[in-house]
C-alpha positions as CSV (number, residue, x, y, z in Angstrom):
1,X,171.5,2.6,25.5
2,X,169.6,-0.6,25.9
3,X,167.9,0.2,29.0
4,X,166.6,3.5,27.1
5,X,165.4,1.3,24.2
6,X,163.5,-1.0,27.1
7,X,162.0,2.3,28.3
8,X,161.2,3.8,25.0
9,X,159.5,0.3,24.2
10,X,158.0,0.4,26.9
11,X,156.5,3.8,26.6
12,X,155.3,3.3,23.4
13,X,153.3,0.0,24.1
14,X,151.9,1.7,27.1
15,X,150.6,4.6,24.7
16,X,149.7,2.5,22.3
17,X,147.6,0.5,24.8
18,X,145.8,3.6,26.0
19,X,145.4,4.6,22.1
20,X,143.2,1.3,21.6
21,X,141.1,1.3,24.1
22,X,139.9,4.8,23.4
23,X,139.5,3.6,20.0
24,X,137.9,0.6,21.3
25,X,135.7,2.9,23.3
26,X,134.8,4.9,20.5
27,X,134.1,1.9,18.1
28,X,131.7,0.6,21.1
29,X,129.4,4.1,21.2
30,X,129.7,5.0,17.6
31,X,130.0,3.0,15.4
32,X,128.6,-1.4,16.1
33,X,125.1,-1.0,16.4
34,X,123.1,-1.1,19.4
35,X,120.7,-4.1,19.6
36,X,118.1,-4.2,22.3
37,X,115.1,-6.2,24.1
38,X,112.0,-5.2,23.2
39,X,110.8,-5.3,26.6
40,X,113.2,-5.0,29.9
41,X,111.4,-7.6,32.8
42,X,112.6,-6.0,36.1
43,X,113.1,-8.3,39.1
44,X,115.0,-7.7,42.6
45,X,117.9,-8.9,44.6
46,X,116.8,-9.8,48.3
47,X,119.2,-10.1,51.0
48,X,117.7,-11.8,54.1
49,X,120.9,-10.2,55.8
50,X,120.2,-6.9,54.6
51,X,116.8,-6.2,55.8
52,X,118.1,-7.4,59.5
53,X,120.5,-5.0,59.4
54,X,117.4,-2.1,59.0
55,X,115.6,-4.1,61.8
56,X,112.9,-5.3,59.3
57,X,111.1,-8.6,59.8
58,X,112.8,-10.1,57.2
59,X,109.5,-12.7,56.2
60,X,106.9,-9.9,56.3
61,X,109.8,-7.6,54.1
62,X,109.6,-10.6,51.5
63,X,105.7,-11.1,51.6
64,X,105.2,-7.6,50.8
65,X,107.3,-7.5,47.7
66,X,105.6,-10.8,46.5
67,X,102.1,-9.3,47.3
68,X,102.3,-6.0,47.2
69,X,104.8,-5.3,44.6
70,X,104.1,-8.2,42.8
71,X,108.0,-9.2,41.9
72,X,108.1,-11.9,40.0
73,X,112.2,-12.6,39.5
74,X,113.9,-13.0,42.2
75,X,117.9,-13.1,42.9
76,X,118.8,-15.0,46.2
77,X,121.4,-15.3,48.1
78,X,123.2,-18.5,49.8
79,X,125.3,-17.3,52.1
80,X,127.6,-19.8,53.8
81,X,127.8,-18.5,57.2
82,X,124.5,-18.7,57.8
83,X,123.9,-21.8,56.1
84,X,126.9,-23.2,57.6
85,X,127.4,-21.6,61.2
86,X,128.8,-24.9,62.3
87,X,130.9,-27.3,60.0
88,X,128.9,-30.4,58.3
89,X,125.4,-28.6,60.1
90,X,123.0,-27.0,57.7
91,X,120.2,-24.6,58.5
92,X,118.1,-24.8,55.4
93,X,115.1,-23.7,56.1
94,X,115.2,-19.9,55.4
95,X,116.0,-20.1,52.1
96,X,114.0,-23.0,51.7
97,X,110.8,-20.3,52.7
98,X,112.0,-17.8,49.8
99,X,112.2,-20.8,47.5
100,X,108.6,-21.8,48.3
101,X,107.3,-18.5,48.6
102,X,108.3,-17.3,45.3
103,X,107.1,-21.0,43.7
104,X,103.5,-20.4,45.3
105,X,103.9,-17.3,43.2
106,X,105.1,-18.9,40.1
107,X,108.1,-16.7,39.8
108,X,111.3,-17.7,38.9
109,X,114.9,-17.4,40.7
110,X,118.4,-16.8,40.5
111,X,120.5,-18.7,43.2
112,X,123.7,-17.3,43.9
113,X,126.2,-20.0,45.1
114,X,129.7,-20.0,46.4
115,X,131.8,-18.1,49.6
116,X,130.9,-14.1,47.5
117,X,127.8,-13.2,47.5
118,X,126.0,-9.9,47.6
119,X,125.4,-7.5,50.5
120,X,128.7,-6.5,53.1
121,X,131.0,-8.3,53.8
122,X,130.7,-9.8,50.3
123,X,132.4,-12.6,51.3
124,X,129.9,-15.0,54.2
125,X,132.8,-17.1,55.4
126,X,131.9,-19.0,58.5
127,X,133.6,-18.2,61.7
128,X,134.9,-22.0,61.9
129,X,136.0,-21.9,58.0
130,X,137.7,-18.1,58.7
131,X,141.5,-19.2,59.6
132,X,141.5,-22.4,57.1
133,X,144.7,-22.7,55.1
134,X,143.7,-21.0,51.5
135,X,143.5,-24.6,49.9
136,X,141.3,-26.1,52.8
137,X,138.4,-22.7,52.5
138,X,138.6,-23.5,48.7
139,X,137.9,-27.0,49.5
140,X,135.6,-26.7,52.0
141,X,133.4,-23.8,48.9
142,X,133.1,-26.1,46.6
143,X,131.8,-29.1,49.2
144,X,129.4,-26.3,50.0
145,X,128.3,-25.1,46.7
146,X,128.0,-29.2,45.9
147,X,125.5,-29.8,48.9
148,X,123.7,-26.7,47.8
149,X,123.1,-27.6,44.3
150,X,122.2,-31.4,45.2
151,X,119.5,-29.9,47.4
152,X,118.0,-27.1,45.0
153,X,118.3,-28.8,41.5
154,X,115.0,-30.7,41.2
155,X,113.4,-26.9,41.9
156,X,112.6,-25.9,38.5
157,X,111.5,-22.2,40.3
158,X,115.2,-21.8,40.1
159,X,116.1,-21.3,36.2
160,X,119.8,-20.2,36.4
161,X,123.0,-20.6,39.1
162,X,124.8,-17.5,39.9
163,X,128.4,-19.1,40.9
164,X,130.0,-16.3,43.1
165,X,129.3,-12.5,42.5
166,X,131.8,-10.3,41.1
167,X,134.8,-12.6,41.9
168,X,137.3,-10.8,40.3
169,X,136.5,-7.0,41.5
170,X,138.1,-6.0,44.4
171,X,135.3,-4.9,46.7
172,X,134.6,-6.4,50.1
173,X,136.2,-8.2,52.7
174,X,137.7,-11.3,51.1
175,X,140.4,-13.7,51.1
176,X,141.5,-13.6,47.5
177,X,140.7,-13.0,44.1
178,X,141.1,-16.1,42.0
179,X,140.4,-17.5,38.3
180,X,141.7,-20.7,38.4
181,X,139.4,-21.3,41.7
182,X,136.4,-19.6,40.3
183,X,136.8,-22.1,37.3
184,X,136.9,-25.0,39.2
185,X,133.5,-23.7,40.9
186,X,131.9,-23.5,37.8
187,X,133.3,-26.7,36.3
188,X,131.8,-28.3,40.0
189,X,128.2,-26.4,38.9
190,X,128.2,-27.9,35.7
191,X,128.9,-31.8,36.8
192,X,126.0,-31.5,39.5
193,X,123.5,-29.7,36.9
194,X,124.1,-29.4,33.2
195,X,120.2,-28.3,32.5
196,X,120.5,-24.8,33.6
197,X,122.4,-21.9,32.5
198,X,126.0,-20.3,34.8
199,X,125.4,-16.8,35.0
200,X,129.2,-15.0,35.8
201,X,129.2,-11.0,37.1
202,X,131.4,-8.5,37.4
203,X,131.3,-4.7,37.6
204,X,129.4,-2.3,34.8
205,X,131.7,0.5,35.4
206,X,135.5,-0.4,36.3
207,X,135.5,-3.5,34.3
208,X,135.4,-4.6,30.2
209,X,133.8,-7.8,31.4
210,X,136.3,-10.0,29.4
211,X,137.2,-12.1,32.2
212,X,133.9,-12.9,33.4
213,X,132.0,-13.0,30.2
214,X,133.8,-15.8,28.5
215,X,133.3,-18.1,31.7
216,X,129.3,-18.2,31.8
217,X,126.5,-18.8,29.9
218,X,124.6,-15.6,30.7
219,X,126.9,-12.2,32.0
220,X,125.6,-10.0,34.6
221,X,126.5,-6.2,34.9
222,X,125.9,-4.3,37.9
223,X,125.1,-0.8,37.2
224,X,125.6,2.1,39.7
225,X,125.3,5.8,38.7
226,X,126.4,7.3,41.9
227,X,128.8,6.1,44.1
228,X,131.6,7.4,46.6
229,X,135.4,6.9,45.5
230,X,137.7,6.8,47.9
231,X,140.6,8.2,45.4
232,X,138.2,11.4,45.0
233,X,136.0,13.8,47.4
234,X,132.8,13.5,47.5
235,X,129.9,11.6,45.1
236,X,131.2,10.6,41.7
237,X,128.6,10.4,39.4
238,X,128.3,8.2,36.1
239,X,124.8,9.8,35.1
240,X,127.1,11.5,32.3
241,X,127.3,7.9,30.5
242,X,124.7,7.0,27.5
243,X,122.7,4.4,27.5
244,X,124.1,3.5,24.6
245,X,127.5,2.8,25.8
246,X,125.7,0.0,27.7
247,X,124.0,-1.3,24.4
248,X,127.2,-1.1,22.8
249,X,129.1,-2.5,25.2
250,X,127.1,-5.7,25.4
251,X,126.9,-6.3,21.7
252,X,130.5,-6.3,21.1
253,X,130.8,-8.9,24.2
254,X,128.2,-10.9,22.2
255,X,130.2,-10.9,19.1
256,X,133.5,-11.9,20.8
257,X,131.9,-14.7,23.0
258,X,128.8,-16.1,20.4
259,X,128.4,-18.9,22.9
260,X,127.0,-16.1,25.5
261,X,123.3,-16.4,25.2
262,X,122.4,-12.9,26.7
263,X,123.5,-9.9,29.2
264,X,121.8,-8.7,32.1
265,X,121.9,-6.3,34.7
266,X,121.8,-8.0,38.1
267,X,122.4,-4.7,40.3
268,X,120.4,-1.6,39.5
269,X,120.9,1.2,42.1
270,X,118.4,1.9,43.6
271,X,119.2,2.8,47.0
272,X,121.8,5.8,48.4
273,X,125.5,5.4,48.4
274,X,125.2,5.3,52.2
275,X,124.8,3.9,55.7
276,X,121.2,3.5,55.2
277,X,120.8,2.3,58.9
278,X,123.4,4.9,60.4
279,X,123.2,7.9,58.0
280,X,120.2,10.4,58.0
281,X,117.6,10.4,55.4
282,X,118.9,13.9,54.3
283,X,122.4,12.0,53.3
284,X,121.2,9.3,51.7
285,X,118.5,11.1,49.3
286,X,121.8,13.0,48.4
287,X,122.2,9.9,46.4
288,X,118.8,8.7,45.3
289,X,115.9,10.3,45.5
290,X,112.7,9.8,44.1
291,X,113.6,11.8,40.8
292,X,117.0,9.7,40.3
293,X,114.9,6.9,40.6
294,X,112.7,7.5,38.0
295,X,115.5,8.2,36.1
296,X,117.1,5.3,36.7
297,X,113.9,3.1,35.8
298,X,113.8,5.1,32.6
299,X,117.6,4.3,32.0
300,X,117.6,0.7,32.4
301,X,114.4,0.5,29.8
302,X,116.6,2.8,27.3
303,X,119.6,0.1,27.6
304,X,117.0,-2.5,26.9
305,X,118.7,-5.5,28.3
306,X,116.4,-8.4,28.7
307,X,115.9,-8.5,32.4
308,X,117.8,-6.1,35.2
309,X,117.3,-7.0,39.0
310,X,117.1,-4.0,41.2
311,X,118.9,-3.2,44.3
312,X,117.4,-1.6,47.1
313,X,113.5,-3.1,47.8
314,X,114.6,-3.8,51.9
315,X,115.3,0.0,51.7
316,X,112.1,1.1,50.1
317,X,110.7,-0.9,52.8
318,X,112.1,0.5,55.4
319,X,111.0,4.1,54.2
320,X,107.7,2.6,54.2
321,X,107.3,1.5,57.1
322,X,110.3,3.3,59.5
323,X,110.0,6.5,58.5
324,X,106.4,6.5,56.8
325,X,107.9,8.0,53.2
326,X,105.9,5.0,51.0
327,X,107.1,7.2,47.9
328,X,109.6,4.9,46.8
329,X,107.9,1.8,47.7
330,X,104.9,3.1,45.2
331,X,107.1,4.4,42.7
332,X,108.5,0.7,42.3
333,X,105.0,-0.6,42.5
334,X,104.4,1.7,38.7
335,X,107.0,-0.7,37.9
336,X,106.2,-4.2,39.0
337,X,102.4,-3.6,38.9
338,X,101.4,-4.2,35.0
């Protein structure tokens, strides 16, 4: 009789869980209101890494979006392994060209810091750092993140730290998932550099953005509208979602953490849900094509965050210049060119 009460109990918190997040949900879309920026100033990730991968030249790749696009905001990327290849030996000087680059420009930058960062694998572990005992690759971060701050702090081009990228979702190929350990990252940040704000990501669609919210100054969303599941056949699509589920979304995140200053979107698709250097072009334009792009532009200005970071330039690129199809490349420069 007691284990049927435990089950019954059970049960009914279960239910009642489910009961309050659609509530929750609802509330969110219907009834706080939506608050949003009266202007949305659009910027891009770059991954070095990535545009190797498409056998770009990664230099001219970043010249043209400075020059030719005229991108402004910048998200970069420190990953270790490169950085690092060799323990206690630092190679510097390719993100020290971005850095300069972009300050010639007078734009301004995002660092990301720490072992995730964005782009596959997710996580850039050096081969010598790879088979460390947990507690020695934690160590050995955080001495990284340290050296990388000390070198980058006097650069006022670089207005806010990024400490890890989506942490806590479980995408990529990566040795753990921890809070505690991300904490202690950002508590390491804030010692070395006090005067700029911790941004802390995590996922637009699979998470409620508690966890990494309350841990940053600024939050970071990533937003994808079509992506491939591996629970579910096919493309699964998110197109179906208002924009005001975004708005929504982020205001009630504002009002739970008041000492958030703002919300951003630091991925915007913009690029297929593929192998873009394996798959043909006929695949990937499954999952964007120049129509879902405009549509996605037009989406991010309707959620009216104050600045979203798109994802896919090296691609755009490599239409350009790989497969001469500049549509996308001039579609973004509608964008970035005002």
């Amino acid at each position: 009789m007691k284990f049927l009460k435990k089950i019954l109990l059970a049960a009914a918190l279960i239910l009642g869980g489910v009961a309050l997040f659609f509530v929750l949900i609802v509330g969110i879309i219907f009834v706080f209101p939506a608050k949003t920026a009266e202007k949305t100033a659009f910027g891009i990730s770059f991954s070095k890494i990535q545009t190797e991968n498409l056998k770009l030249n990664w230099q001219e790749t970043f010249l043209a979006i400075l020059d030719d696009l005229k991108v402004r905001n910048f998200r970069l990327a420190s990953y270790w392994s490169e950085i690092e290849p060799q323990k206690n030996q630092f190679l510097w000087n390719d993100l020290d060209w971005q850095i300069n680059e972009v300050k010639k420009r007078e734009g301004k930058i995002i660092l990301v810091l720490g072992r995730k960062q964005f782009r596959w694998p997710e996580c850039f572990i050096p081969e010598w750092a790879v088979n460390l005992p947990l507690e020695e690759q934690r160590k050995a971060v955080i001495e990284f993140i340290e050296k990388t701050v000390k070198r980058y702090k006097n650069e006022k081009t670089i207005w806010a730290w990024q400490v890890e990228n989506e942490p806590l979702f479980p995408f990529g190929d990566c040795p753990e998932r921890n809070k505690k350990f991300w904490d202690e990252e950002i508590t390491k940040v804030r010692s070395l550099d006090n005067s700029r704000p911790i941004i802390t990501t995590d996922s637009g669609e699979f998470s409620f953005w508690l966890n990494a919210a309350n841990r940053g100054d600024i939050f970071g969303t990533t937003l994808y509208r079509i992506v491939k599941n591996k629970f579910i056949p096919g493309y699964l699509s998110y197109e179906f979602i208002p924009a005001s589920f975004y708005q929504k979304k982020a205001n009630l995140i504002l009002f739970l953490f008041p000492k958030l200053k703002n919300i951003i979107i630091i991925e915007l698709q913009a690029e297929p849900w593929a192998l873009v250097s394996v798959d043909p072009l006929e695949k990937q334009f499954q999952t964007m094509n120049l129509e879902r792009f405009k549509r996605t532009v037009n989406y991010a200005k309707e959620i009216g965050y104050p600045e979203t970071y798109f994802w896919g330039a090296e691609w755009w690129y490599w239409l350009k210049t790989k497969h001469n199809q500049p549509e996308f490349w001039e579609a973004a420069k509608t964008v970035f060119n005002k």
